[in-house]
C-alpha positions as CSV (number, residue, x, y, z in Angstrom):
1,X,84.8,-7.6,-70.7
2,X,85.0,-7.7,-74.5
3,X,83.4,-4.3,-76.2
4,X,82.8,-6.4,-79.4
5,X,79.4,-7.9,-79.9
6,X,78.3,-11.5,-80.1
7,X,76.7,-13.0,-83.0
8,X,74.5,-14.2,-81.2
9,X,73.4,-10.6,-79.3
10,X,73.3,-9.1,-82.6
11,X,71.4,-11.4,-84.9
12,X,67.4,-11.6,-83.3
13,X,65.8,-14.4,-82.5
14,X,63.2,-16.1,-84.9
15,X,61.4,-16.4,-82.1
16,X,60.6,-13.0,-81.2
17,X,59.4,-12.7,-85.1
18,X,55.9,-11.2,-84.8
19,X,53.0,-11.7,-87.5
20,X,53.6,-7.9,-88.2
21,X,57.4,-8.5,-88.4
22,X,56.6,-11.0,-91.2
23,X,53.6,-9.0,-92.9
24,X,56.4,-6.2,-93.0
25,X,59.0,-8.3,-94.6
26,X,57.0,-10.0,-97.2
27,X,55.6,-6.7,-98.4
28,X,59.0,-5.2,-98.3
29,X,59.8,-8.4,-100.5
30,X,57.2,-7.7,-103.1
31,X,58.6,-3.9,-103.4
32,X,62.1,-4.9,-103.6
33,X,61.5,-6.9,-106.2
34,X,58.9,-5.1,-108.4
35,X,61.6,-1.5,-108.0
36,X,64.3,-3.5,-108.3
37,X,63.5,-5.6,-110.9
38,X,62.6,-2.4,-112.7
39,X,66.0,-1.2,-112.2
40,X,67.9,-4.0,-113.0
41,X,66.0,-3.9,-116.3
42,X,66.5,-0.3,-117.1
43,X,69.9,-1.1,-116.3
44,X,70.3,-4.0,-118.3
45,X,67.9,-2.6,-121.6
46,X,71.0,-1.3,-123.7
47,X,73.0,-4.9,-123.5
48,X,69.7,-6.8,-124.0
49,X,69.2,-4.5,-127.0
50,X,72.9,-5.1,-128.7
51,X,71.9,-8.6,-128.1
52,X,69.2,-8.6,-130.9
53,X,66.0,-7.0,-131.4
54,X,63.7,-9.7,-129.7
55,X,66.0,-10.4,-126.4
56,X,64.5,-7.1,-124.9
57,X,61.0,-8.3,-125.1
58,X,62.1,-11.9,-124.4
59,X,64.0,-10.5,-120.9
60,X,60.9,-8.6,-120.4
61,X,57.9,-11.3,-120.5
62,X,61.0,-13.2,-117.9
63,X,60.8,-10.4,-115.6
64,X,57.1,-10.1,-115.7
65,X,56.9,-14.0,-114.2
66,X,58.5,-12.3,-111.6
67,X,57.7,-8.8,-111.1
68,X,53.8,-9.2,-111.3
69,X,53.8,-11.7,-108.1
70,X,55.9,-9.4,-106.1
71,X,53.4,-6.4,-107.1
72,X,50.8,-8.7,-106.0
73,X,52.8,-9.5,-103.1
74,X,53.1,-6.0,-102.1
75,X,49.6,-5.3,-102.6
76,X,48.1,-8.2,-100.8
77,X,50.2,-7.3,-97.3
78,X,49.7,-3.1,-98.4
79,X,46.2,-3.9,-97.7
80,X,46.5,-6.3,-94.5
81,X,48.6,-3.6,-93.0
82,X,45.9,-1.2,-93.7
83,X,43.6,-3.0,-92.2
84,X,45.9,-3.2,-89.2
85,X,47.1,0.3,-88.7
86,X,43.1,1.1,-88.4
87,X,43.1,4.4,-90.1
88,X,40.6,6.0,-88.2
89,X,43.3,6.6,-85.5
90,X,45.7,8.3,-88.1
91,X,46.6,12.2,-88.3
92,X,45.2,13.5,-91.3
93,X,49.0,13.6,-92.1
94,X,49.7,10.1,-92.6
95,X,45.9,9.7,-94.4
96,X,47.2,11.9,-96.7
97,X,50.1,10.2,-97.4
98,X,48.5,7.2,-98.0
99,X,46.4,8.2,-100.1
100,X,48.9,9.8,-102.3
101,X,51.0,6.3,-101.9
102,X,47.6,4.7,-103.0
103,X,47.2,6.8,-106.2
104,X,51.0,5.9,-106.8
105,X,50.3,2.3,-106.6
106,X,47.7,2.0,-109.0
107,X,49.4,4.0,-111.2
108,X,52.7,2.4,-111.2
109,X,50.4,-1.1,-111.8
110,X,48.0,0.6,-114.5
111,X,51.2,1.6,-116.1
112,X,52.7,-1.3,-116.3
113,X,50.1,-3.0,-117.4
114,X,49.9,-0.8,-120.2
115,X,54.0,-1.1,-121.2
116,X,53.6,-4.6,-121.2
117,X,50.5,-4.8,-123.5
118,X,51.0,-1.8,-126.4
119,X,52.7,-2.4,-129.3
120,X,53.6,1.8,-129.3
121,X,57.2,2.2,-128.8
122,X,56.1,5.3,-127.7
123,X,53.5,4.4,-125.6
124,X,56.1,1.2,-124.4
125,X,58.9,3.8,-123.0
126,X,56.1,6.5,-121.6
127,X,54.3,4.1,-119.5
128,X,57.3,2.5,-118.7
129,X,58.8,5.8,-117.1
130,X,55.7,6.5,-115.6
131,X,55.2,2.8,-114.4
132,X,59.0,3.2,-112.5
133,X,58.5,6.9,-111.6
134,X,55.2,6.5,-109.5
135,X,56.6,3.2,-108.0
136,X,59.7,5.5,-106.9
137,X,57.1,7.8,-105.3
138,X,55.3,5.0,-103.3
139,X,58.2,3.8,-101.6
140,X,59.2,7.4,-101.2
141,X,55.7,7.6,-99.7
142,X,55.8,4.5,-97.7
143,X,59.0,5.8,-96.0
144,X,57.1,9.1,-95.1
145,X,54.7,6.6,-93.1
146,X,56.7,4.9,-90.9
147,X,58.9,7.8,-90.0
């Protein structure tokens, strides 16, 4: 008997996919690509800057097509799942950590908002650190709840 797994053993089936398997997905989606995208764009800030002084605000409003419909994303299925969990069954543990990963949500969205309408360079890089940071700290939070 082979010790090696099948493909077919190790990949699930589709059809064992739950409605919580998918609401967990999609909202894993939307926070990949809001953290991510925010990472790729710190990352990418210093080229996008030696490219010309508009091509950072240009990359920018791009990202934004993207970024504020995976926030949305993970928003919509943040609260779905909430509603799910039923949170008067929690320890006051895991309420406390999601009320912290609340507070972290809206901040990370309030500060983005406000990066992506000042016209304050200082302002622009504050809220953007602040924006990234606190989105850090809800998925750092979000781990804390399922562990």
């Amino acid at each position: 008997m082979s010790t090696h797994l099948s493909l077919m053993t190790a990949v699930p089936s589709f059809a064992a996919l739950t409605l919580d398997a998918v609401r967990t997905f999609l909202h894993l989606l939307g926070v990949a690509g809001w953290i991510g995208g925010q990472i790729l764009m710190l990352g990418l800030l210093g080229v996008l800057r030696n490219l010309g002084p508009d091509v950072p605000r240009i990359a920018a409003v791009r990202f934004g097509k993207v970024a504020w419909p995976c926030f949305a994303l993970a928003v919509t299925t943040g609260v779905w799942g909430l509603a799910e969990v039923g949170l008067s069954n929690q320890s006051d543990g895991y309420l406390a950590t999601m009320l912290v990963k609340l507070f972290l949500v809206g901040t990370s969205g309030a500060a983005a908002a406000v990066h992506t309408t000042t016209r304050s360079p200082a302002l622009r890089g504050a809220s953007g650190g602040i924006g990234f940071l606190t989105a850090l700290g809800a998925l750092l939070a979000g781990a804390g709840l399922v562990t």
